[in-house]
ZAKOLDREN-82017 format. One record per residue (C-alpha): x, z, y; residue in one letter; residue number from 1; chain. Coordinates in nm, 3 decimals. Each point is the difference from the previous one (the first is absolute). Example, Ala and Ser with C-alpha at 12.3 -4.5 7.8 and 13.67 -1.06 7.14 Angstrom:
2
VOLO       px       pz       py  aa    i  ch
VOLO    1.230    0.780   -0.450   A    1   A
VOLO    0.137   -0.066    0.344   S    2   A
//
This chain:
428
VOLO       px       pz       py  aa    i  ch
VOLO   -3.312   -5.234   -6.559   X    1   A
VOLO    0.049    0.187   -0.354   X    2   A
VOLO    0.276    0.015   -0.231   X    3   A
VOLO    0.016    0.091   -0.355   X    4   A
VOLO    0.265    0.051   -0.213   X    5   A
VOLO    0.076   -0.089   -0.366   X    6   A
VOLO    0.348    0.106   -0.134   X    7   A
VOLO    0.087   -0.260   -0.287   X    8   A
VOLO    0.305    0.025   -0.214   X    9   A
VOLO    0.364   -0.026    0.014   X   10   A
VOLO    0.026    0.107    0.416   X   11   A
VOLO   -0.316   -0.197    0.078   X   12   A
VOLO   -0.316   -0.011    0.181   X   13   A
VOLO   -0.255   -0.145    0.112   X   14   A
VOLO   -0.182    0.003    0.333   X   15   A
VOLO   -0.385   -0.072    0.062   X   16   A
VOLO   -0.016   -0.014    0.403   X   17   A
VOLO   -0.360   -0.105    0.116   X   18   A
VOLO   -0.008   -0.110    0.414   X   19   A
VOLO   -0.356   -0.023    0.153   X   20   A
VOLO   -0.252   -0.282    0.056   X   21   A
VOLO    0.064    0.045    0.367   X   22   A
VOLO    0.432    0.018   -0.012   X   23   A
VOLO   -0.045   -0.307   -0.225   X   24   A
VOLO   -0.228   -0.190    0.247   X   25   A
VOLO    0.213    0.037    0.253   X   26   A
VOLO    0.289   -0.143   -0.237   X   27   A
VOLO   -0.238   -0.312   -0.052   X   28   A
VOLO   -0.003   -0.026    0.364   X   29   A
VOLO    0.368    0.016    0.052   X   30   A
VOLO    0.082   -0.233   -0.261   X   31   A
VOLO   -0.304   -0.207    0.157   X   32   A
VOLO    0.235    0.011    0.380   X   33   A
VOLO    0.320   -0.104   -0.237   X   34   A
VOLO   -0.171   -0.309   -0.145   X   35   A
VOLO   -0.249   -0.109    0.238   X   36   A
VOLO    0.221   -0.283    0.130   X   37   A
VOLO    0.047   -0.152   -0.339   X   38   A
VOLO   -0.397   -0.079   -0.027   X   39   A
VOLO   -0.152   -0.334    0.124   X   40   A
VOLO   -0.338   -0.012    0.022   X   41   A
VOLO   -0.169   -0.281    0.181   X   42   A
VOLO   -0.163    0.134    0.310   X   43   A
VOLO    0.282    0.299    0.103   X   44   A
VOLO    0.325   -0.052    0.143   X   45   A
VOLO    0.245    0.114   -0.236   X   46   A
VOLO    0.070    0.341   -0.068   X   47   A
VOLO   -0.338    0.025    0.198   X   48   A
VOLO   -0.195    0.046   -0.355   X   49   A
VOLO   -0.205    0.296   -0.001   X   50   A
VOLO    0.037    0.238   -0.259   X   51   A
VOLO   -0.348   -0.045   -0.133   X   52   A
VOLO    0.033   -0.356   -0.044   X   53   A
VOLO    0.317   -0.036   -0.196   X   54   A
VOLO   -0.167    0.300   -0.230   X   55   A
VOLO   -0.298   -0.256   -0.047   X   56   A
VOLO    0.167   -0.342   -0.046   X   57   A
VOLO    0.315    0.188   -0.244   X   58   A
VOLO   -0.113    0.348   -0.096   X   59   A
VOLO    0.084    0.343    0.094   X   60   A
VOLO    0.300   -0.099   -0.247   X   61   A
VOLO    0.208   -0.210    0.240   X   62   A
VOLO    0.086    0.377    0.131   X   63   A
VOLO    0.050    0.199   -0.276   X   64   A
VOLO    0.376   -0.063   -0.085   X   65   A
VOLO    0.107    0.089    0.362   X   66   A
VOLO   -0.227    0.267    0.038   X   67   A
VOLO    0.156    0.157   -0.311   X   68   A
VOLO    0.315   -0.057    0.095   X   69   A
VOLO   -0.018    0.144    0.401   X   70   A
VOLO   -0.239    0.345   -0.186   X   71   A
VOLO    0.259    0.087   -0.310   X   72   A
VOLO    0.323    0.094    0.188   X   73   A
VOLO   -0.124    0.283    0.206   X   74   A
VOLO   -0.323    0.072   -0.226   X   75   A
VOLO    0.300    0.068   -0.269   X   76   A
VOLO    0.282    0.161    0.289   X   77   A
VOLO   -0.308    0.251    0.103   X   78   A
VOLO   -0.159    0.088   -0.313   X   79   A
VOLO    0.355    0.112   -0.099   X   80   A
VOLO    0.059    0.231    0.287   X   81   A
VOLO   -0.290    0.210   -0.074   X   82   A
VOLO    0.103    0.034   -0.397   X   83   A
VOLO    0.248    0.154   -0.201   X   84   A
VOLO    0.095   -0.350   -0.173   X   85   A
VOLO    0.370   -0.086    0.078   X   86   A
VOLO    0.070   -0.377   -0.093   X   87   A
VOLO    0.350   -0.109   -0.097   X   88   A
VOLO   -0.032   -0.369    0.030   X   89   A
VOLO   -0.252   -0.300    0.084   X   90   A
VOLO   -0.336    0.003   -0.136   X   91   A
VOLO   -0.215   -0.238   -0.178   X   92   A
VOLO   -0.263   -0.066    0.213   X   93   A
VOLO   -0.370   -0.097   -0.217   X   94   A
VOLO   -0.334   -0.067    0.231   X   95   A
VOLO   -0.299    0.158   -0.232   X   96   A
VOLO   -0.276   -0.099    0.287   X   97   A
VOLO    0.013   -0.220    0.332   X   98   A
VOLO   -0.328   -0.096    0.092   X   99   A
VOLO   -0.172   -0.035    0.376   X  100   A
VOLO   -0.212    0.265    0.001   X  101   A
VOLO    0.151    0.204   -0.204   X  102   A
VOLO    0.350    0.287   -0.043   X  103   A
VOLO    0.255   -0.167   -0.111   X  104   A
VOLO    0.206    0.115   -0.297   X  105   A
VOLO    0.337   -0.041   -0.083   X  106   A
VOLO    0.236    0.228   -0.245   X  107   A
VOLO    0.366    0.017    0.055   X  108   A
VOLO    0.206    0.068   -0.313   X  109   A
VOLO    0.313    0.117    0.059   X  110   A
VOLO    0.271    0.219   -0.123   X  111   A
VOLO    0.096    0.348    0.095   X  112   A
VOLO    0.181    0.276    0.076   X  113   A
VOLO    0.064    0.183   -0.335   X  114   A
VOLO   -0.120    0.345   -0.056   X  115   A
VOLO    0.298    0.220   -0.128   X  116   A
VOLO    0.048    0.238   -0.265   X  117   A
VOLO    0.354    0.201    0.071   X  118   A
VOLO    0.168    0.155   -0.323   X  119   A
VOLO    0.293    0.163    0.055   X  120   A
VOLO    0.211   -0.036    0.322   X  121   A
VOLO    0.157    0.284    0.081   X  122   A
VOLO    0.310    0.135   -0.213   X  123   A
VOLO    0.057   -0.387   -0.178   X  124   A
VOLO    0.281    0.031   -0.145   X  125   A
VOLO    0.290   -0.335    0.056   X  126   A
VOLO    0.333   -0.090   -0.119   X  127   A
VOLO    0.243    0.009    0.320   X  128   A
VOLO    0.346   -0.172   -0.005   X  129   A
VOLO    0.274    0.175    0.220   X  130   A
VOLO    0.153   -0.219    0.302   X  131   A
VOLO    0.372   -0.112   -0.059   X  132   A
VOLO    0.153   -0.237    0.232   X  133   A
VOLO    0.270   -0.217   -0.190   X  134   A
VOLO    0.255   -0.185    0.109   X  135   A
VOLO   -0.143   -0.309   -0.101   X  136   A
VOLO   -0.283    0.073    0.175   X  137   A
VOLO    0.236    0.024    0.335   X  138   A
VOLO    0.149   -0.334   -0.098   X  139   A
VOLO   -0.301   -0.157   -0.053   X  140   A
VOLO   -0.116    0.139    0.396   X  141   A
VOLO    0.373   -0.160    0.157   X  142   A
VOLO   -0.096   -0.325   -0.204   X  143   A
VOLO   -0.358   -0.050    0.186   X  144   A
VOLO    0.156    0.082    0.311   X  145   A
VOLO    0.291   -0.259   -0.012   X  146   A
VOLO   -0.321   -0.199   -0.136   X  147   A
VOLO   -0.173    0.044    0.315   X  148   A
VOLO    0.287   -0.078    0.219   X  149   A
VOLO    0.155   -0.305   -0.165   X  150   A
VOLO    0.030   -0.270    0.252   X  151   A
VOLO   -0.156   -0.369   -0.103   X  152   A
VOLO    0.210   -0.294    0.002   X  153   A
VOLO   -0.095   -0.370   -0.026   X  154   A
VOLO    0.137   -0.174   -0.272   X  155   A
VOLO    0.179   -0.363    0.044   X  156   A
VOLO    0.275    0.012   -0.221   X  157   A
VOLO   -0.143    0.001   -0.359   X  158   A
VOLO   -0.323    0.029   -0.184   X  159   A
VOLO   -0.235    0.278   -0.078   X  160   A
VOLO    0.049    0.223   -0.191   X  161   A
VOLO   -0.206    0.296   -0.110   X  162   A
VOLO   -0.086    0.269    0.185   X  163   A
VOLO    0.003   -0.253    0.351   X  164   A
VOLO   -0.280   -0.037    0.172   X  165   A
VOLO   -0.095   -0.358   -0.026   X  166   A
VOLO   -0.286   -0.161    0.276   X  167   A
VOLO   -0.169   -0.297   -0.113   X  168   A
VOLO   -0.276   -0.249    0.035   X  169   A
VOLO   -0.237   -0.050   -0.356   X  170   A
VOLO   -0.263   -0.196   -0.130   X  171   A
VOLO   -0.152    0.029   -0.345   X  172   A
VOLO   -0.133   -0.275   -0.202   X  173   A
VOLO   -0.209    0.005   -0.341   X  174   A
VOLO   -0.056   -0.305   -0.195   X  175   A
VOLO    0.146   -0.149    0.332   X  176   A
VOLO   -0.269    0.127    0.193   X  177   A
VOLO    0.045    0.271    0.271   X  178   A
VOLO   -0.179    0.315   -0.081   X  179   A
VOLO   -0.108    0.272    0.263   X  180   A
VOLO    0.223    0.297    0.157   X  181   A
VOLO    0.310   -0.219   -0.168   X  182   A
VOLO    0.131   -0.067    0.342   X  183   A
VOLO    0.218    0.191    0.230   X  184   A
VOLO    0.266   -0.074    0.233   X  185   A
VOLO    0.306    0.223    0.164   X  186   A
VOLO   -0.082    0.239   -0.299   X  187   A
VOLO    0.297    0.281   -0.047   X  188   A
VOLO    0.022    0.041   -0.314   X  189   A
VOLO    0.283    0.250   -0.169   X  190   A
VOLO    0.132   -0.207   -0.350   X  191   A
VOLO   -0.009    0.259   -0.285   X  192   A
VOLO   -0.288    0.224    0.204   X  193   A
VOLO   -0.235   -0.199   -0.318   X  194   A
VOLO   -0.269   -0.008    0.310   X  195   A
VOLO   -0.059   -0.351   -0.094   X  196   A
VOLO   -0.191   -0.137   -0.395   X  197   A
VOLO    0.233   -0.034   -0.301   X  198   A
VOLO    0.369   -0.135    0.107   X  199   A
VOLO   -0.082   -0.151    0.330   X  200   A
VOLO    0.279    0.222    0.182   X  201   A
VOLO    0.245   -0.123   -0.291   X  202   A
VOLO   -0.019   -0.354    0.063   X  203   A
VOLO    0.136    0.092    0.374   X  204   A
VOLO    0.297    0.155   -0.115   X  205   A
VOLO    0.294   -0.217    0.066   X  206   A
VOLO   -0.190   -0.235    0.297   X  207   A
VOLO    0.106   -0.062    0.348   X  208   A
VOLO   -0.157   -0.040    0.322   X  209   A
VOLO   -0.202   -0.359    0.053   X  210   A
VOLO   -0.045    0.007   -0.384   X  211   A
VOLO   -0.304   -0.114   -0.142   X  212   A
VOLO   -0.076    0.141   -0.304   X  213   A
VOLO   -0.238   -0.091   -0.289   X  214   A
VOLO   -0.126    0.358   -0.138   X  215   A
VOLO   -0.183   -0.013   -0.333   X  216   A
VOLO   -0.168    0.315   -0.106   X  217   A
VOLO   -0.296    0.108   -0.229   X  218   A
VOLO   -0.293    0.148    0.082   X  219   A
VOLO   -0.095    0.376   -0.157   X  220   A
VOLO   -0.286   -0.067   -0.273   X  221   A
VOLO   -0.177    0.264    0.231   X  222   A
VOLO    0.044   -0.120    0.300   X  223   A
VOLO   -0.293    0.064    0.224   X  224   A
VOLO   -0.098   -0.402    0.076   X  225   A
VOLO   -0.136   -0.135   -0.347   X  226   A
VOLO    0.105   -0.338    0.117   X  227   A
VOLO    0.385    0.102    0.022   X  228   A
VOLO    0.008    0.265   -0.263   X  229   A
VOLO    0.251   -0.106   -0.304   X  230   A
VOLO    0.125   -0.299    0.218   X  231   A
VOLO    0.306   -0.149    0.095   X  232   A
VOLO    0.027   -0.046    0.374   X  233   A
VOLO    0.297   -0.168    0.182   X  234   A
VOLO    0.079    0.124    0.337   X  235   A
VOLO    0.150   -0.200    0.235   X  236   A
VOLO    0.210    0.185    0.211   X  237   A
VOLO    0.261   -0.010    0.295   X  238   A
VOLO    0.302    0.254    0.083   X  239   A
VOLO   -0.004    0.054    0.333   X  240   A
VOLO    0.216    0.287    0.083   X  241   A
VOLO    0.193    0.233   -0.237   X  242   A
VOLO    0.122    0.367    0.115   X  243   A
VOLO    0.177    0.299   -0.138   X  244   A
VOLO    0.068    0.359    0.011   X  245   A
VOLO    0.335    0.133    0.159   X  246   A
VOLO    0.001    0.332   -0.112   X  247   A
VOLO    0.229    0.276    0.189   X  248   A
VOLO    0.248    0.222   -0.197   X  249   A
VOLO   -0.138    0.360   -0.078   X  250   A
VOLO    0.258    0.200    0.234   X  251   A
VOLO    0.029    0.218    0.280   X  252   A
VOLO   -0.068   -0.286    0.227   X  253   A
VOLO   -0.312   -0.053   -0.195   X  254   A
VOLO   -0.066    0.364    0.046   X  255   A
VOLO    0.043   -0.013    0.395   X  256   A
VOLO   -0.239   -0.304    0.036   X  257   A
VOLO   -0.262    0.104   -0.146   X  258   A
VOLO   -0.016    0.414    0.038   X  259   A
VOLO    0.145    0.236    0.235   X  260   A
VOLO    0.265    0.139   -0.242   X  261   A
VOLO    0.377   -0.104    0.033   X  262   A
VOLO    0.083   -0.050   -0.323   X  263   A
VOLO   -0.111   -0.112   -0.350   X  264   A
VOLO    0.006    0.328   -0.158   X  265   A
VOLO   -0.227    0.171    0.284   X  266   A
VOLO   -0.241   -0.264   -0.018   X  267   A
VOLO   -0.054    0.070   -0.389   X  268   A
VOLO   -0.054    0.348    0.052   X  269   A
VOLO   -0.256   -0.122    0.242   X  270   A
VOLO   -0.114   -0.262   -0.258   X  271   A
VOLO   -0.031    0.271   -0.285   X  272   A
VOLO   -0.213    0.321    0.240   X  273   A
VOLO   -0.247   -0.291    0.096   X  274   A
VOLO   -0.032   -0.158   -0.375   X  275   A
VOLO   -0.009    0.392   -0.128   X  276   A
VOLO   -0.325    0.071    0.270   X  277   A
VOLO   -0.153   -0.363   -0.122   X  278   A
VOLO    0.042    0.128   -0.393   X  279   A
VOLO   -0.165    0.284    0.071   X  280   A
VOLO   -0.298   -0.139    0.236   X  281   A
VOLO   -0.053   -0.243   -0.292   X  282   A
VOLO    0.005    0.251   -0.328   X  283   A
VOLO   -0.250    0.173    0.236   X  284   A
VOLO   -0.204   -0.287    0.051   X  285   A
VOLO    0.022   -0.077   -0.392   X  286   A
VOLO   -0.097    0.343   -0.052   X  287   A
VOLO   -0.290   -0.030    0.183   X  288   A
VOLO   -0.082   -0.334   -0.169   X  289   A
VOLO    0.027    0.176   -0.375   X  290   A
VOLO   -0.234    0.328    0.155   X  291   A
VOLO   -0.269   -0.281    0.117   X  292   A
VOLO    0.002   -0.188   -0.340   X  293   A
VOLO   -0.049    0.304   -0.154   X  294   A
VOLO   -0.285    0.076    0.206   X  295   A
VOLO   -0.154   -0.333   -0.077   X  296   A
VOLO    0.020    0.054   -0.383   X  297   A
VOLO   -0.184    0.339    0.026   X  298   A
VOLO   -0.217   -0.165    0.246   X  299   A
VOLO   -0.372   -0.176   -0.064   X  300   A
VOLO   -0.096   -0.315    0.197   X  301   A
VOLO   -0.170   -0.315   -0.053   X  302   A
VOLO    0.131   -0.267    0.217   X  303   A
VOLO   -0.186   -0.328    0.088   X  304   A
VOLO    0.186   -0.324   -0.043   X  305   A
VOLO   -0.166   -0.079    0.359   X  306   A
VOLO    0.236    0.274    0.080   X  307   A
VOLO    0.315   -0.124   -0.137   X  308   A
VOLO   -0.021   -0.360    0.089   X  309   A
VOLO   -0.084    0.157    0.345   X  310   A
VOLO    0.352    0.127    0.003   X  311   A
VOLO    0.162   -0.296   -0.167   X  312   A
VOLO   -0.105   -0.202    0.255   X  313   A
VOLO    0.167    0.220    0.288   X  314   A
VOLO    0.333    0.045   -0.195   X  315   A
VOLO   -0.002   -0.418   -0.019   X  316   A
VOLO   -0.067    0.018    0.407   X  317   A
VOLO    0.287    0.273    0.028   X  318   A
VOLO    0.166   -0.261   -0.183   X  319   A
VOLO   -0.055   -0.310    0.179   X  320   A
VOLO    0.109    0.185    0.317   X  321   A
VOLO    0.323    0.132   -0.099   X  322   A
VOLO    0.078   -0.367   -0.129   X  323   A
VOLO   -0.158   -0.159    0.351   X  324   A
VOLO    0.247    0.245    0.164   X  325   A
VOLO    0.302   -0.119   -0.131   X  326   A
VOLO   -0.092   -0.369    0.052   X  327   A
VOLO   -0.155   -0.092   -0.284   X  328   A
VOLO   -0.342   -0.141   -0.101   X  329   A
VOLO   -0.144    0.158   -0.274   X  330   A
VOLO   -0.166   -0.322   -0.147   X  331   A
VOLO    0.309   -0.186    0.001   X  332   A
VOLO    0.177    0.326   -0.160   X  333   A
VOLO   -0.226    0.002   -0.287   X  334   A
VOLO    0.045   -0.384   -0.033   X  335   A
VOLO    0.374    0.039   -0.054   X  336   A
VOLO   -0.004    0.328   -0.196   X  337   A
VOLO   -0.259   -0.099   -0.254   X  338   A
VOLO   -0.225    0.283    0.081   X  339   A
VOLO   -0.382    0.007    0.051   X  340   A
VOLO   -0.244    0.200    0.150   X  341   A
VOLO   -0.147    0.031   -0.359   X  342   A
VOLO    0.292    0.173   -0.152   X  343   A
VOLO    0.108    0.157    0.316   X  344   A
VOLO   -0.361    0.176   -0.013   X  345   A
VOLO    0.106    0.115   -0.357   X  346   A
VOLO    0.337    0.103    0.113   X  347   A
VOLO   -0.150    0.232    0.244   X  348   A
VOLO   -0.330    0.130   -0.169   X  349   A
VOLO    0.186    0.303   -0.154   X  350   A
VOLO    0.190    0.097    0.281   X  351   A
VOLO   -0.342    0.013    0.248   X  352   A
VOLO   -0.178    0.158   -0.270   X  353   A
VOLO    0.307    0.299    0.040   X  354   A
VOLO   -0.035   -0.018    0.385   X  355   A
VOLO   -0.372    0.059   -0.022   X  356   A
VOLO   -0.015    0.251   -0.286   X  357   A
VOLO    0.327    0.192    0.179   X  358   A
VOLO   -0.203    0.017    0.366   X  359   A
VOLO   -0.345    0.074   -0.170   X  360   A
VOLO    0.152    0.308   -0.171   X  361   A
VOLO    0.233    0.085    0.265   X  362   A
VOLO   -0.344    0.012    0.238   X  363   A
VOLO   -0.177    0.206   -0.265   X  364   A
VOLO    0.311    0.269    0.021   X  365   A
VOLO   -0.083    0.033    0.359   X  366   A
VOLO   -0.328    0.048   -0.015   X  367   A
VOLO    0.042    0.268   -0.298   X  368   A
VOLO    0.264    0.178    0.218   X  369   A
VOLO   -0.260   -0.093    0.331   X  370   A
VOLO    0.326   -0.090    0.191   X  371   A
VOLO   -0.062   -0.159    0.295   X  372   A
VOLO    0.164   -0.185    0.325   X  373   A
VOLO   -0.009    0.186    0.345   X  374   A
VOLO    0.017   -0.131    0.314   X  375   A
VOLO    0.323    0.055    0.042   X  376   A
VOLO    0.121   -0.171   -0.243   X  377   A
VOLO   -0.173   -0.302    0.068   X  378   A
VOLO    0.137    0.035    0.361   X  379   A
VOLO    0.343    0.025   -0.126   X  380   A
VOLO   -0.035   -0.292   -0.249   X  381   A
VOLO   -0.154   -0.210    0.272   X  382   A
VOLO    0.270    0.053    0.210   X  383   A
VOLO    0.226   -0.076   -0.294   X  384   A
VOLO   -0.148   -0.314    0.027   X  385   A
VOLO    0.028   -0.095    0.344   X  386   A
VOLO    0.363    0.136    0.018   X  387   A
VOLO    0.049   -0.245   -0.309   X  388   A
VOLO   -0.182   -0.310    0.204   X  389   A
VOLO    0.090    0.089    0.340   X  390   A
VOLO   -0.353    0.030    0.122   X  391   A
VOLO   -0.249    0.218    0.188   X  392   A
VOLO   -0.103    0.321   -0.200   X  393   A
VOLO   -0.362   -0.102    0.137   X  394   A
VOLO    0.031   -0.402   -0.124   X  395   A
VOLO    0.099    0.122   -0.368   X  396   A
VOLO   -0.285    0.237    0.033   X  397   A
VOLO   -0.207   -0.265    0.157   X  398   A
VOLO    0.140   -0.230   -0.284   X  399   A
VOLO   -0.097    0.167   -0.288   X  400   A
VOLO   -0.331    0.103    0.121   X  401   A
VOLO   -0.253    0.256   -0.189   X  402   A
VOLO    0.019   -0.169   -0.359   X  403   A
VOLO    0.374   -0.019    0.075   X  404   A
VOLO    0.068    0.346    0.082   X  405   A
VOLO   -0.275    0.072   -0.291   X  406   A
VOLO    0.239   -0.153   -0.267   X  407   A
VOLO    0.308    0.185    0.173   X  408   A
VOLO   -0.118    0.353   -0.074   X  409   A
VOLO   -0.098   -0.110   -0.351   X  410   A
VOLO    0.397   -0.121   -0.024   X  411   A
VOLO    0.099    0.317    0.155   X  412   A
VOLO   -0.195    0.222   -0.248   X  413   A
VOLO    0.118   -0.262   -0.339   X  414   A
VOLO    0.362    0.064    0.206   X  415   A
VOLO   -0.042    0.418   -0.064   X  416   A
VOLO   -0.167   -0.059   -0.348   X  417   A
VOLO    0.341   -0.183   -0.093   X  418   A
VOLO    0.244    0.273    0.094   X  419   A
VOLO   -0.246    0.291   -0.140   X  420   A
VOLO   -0.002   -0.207   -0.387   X  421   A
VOLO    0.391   -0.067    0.058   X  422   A
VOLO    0.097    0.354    0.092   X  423   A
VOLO   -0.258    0.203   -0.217   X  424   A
VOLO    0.208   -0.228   -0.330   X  425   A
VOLO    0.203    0.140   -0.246   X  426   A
VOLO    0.308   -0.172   -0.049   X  427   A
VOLO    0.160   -0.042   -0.343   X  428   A
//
């Protein structure tokens, strides 16, 4: 096989691999053991067809798209070993030749890895705010806590109200016709949350269990289904259980349940050293954000849209999951909220462009200050990781195998180019 290499613009390039007569024979044949069974000739028992035979009666053709398809994933995965071409998303696969007899051609075009050109990034200069602790801020803590241990009660003696939790069953109808993802049933739904389109929490306000209400809402004029955008919809839905929040005084009883301090007053000292060490991990963490923007100004790099959408498209599965983890689909969630994947991909372009451009420079730091990750600390962050997951220091090791443990030192060494850009700042 031989590769060649043409760098195109904007973080792209394309990829002329050629594979041999002979590797692409035996990719005929293979397809030929795939498909063989699919063939009835008169004369052989199926899937008995010789080779030769279904090459006469259909062509050499009848082979080509499998063949193609079995030679291009490791003609592409071992062409790209040997090279110095780093890809940073899916390529675009053209065939240039496929012919019996012949080396078939195909070019992969595909974006990657920027080259890039550090300006500045030691000395940057950044604004740094001072960590106070107020005492609204210790309020604020003591209110999320009694949040978190208000008791729910089920509620039979009057209607909702906002702020209650309210489960029902929906359907939606448009033009009197059902539409799909307008159906749910023993939905929790929190009236004044504004999870739901226009005033469709609103119109529960004041209902009681066993209601059945008519809701009538409108449709946002960019709502992501053309055939409900702008529209008025009518819900028909049913109250099945209303429930509210109890919430406990904020008092040295509150203080005793939920920390090991006696009293009120103790437990706000408590509350104010912890929120005075989270201040100050935070304007650090800012201050490291403003250091590697300022690196990325003074930096040059051209970045493939490949690249971006690349990352879009893991931020939406990061997404998905968090949602699936807390119970909820992610189609239906889009349904109710009025979202789409269109404008959540615009939503999101500028902040993976940041994540990219921040780990591209951050990598380039490194490799200017040729930090790099020794064994021991990859021993000690495996082990991290097993202590974390409760498993075998050999199974995490086992786990994330060679590429695995590959992409761990490169974390490692972006890790130590993060604290060396931080510290080496002037703060002003």
């Amino acid at each position: 096989m031989s590769l060649k290499v043409e760098k195109l613009e904007k973080g792209m390039a394309k990829l002329t691999i050629e594979v041999s007569a002979e590797k692409f024979e035996e990719a005929m044949k293979s397809a030929y053991k795939k498909n063989a069974g699919k063939y009835n000739v008169q004369g052989f028992r199926r899937g008995k067809v010789p080779m030769k035979v279904i090459e006469k009666m259909y062509g050499p053709e009848a082979f080509y798209e499998d063949a193609a398809n079995i030679i291009i994933p490791d003609a592409y995965e071992e062409e790209l070993k040997d090279s110095d071409v780093e890809p940073v998303a899916r390529p675009t696969i053209d065939v240039e030749q496929i012919e019996k007899g012949k080396s078939f051609i195909f070019t992969a075009t595909v974006a990657i890895k920027p080259e890039v050109k550090l300006g500045q990034y030691k000395g940057i200069e950044v604004e740094v705010e001072k960590a106070i602790v107020t005492e609204d801020d210790i309020m604020n803590s003591l209110k999320e806590e009694q949040e978190k241990n208000a008791s729910i009660e089920t509620v039979e003696d009057r209607a909702a109200e906002l702020n209650d939790t309210v489960t029902i069953d929906f359907e939606g109808f448009v033009d009197g016709e059902a539409f799909e993802g307008g159906k749910g049933s023993d939905y929790p739904l929190v009236l004044g949350s504004h999870s739901f389109i226009d005033t469709f929490e609103d119109q529960l306000v004041g209902k009681n269990v066993g209601d059945e209400v008519d809701v009538n809402v409108t449709f946002p004029e960019d709502y992501h289904q053309d055939s409900l955008a702008g529209k008025p919809a009518l819900f028909k839905v049913k109250v099945n259980k209303i429930e509210q929040k109890i919430l406990p005084e904020i008092d040295d009883e509150l203080a005793q349940d939920v920390s090991e301090f006696d009293t009120l007053d103790e437990y706000k000292a408590d509350i104010r050293a912890k929120l005075m060490e989270k201040k100050e991990n935070e304007i650090k963490a800012g201050k490291e954000d403003k250091v590697i923007e300022k690196i990325i100004e003074g930096a040059e790099m051209e970045i493939a849209d490949d690249m971006i959408m690349a990352q879009v498209q893991n931020m939406m599965r990061e997404y998905a999951q968090n949602l699936q983890m807390q119970g909820i689909n992610f189609q239906q969630y889009m349904s109710l909220t009025g979202n789409t994947p269109e404008k959540m991909t615009e939503q999101l372009k500028p902040q993976a462009e940041k994540r990219i451009k921040s780990r591209l420079v951050l990598e380039a730091v490194a490799a200017a200050e040729e930090f790099d990750a020794t064994d021991e600390e990859i021993d000690d962050k495996i082990k991290e990781l097993a202590d974390m997951y409760g498993m075998e220091i050999d199974k995490v090791r086992e786990t994330f195998g060679e590429e695995g443990i590959k992409q761990m030192k490169e974390d490692i060494k972006v890790e130590k180019a993060v604290d060396f850009v931080r510290d080496s700042a002037k703060e002003i």
